[in-house]
C-alpha positions in Angstrom: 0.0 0.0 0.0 2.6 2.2 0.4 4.0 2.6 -3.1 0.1 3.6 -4.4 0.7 7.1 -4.4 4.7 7.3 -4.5 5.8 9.7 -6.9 7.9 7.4 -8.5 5.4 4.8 -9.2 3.2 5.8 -12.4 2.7 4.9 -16.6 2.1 6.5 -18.7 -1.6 5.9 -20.4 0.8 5.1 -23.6 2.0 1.8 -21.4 -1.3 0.6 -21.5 -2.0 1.1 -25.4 -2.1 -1.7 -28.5 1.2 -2.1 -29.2 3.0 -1.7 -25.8 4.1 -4.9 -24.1 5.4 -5.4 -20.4 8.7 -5.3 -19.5 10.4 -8.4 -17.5 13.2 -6.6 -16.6 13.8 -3.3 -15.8 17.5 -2.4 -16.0 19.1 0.6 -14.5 18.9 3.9 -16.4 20.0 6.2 -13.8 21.6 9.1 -15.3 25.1 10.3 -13.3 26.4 6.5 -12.6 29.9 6.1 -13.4 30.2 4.1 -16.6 29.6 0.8 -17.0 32.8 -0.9 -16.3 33.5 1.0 -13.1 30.5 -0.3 -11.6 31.1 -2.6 -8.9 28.0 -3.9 -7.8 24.6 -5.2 -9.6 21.9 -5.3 -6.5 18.4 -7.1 -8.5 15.4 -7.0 -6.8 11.7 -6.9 -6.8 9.4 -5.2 -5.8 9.1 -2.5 -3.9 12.4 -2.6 -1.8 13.9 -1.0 -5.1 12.8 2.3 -4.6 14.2 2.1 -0.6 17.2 0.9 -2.7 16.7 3.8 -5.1 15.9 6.8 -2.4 19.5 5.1 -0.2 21.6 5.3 -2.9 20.5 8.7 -4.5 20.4 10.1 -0.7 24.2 9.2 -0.1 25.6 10.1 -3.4 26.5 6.9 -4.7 27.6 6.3 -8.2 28.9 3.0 -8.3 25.7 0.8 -7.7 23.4 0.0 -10.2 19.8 -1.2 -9.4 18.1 -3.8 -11.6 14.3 -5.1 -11.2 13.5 -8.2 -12.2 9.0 -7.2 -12.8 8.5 -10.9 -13.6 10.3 -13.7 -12.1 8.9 -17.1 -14.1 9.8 -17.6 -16.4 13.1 -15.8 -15.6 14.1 -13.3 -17.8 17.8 -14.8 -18.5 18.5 -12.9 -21.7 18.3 -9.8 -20.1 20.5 -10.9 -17.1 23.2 -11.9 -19.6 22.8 -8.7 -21.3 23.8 -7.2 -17.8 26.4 -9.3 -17.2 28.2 -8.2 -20.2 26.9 -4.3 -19.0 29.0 -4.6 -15.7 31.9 -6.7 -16.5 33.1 -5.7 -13.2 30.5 -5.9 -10.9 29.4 -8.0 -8.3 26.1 -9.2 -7.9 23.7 -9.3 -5.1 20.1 -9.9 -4.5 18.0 -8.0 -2.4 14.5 -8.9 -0.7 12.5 -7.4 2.0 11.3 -11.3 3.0 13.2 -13.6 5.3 15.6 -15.4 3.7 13.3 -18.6 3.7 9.9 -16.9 2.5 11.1 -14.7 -0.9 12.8 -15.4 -4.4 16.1 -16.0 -3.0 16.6 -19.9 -3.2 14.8 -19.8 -6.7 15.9 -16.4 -8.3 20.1 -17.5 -7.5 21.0 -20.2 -9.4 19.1 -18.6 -12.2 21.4 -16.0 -11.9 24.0 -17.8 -12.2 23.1 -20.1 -15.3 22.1 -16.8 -16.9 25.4 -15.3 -16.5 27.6 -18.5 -17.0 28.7 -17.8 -20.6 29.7 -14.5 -19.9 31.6 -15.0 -16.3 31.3 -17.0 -13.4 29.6 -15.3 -10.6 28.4 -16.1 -7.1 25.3 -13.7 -6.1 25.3 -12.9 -2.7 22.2 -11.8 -0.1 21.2 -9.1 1.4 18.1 -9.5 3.1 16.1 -10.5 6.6 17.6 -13.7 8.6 15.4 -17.1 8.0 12.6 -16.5 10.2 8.8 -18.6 10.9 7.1 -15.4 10.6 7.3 -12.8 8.1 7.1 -9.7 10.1 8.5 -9.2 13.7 5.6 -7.7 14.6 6.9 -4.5 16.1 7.6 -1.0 13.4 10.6 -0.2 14.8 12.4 -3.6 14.8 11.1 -4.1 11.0 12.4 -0.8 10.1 15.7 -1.4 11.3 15.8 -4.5 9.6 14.8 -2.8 6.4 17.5 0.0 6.8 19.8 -2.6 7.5 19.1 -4.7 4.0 19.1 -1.8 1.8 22.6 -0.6 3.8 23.9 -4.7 3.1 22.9 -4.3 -0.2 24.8 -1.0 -1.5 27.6 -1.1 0.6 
């Protein structure tokens, strides 16, 4: 609920026309980011931890990140994630989830990942999200926004 009347989140009325299609992926088109071989780290997600991702890395200046959203998950999109493997040579790759490690895309979205990017280079995508937990909320604000400060911080850093 919170994202229905973020600024950030609207179409166009064109989106929804004949002739427009959705989009599986959507890769980072942030203008100011260092180019693309100097980017060090790819952080995918879904969902709406990308714009927490989005407002973090804008609100500390950095340049070296690029954000990618994965908008449909099966079938994954694999062309476009070898397309951004051979964007950011040099870039590690996380993933990044509001869920508990047990409850989101994690254990099904990684070794997509890597399959995708095998032709290009090995890689080894790394987590940055809530501990496995039984429940999917802690149940108190404050903890659960701690926790959410604390995956978007794993996640750029």
């Amino acid at each position: 609920k919170s994202l229905l009347r973020h600024r950030l989140v609207k179409s166009d009325l064109e989106d929804f026309e004949p002739g427009s299609r959705f989009h599986r992926y959507l890769p980072d088109e942030t203008d100011g980011l260092k180019p693309n071989d100097q980017i060090r780290k790819l952080v995918l997600c879904s969902g709406k931890v990308y714009y927490d991702l989005l407002a973090e890395r804008t609100s500390r200046g950095i340049d070296d990140v690029a954000i990618g959203r994965l908008e449909q998950i099966s079938p994954f999109p694999h062309d476009h994630l070898l397309q951004e493997a051979q964007k950011y040579p040099n870039a590690d790759i996380v993933w990044c989830q509001e869920e508990p490690k047990n409850a989101g895309a994690w254990f099904y979205v990684r070794p997509r990942i890597v399959t995708a990017m095998k032709s290009v280079r090995q890689v080894s995508p790394s987590y940055a999200g809530r501990r496995p937990a039984a429940a999917t909320a802690t149940g108190h604000a404050q903890m659960s926004a701690k926790e959410q400060a604390q995956l978007v911080a794993t996640a750029l850093e």
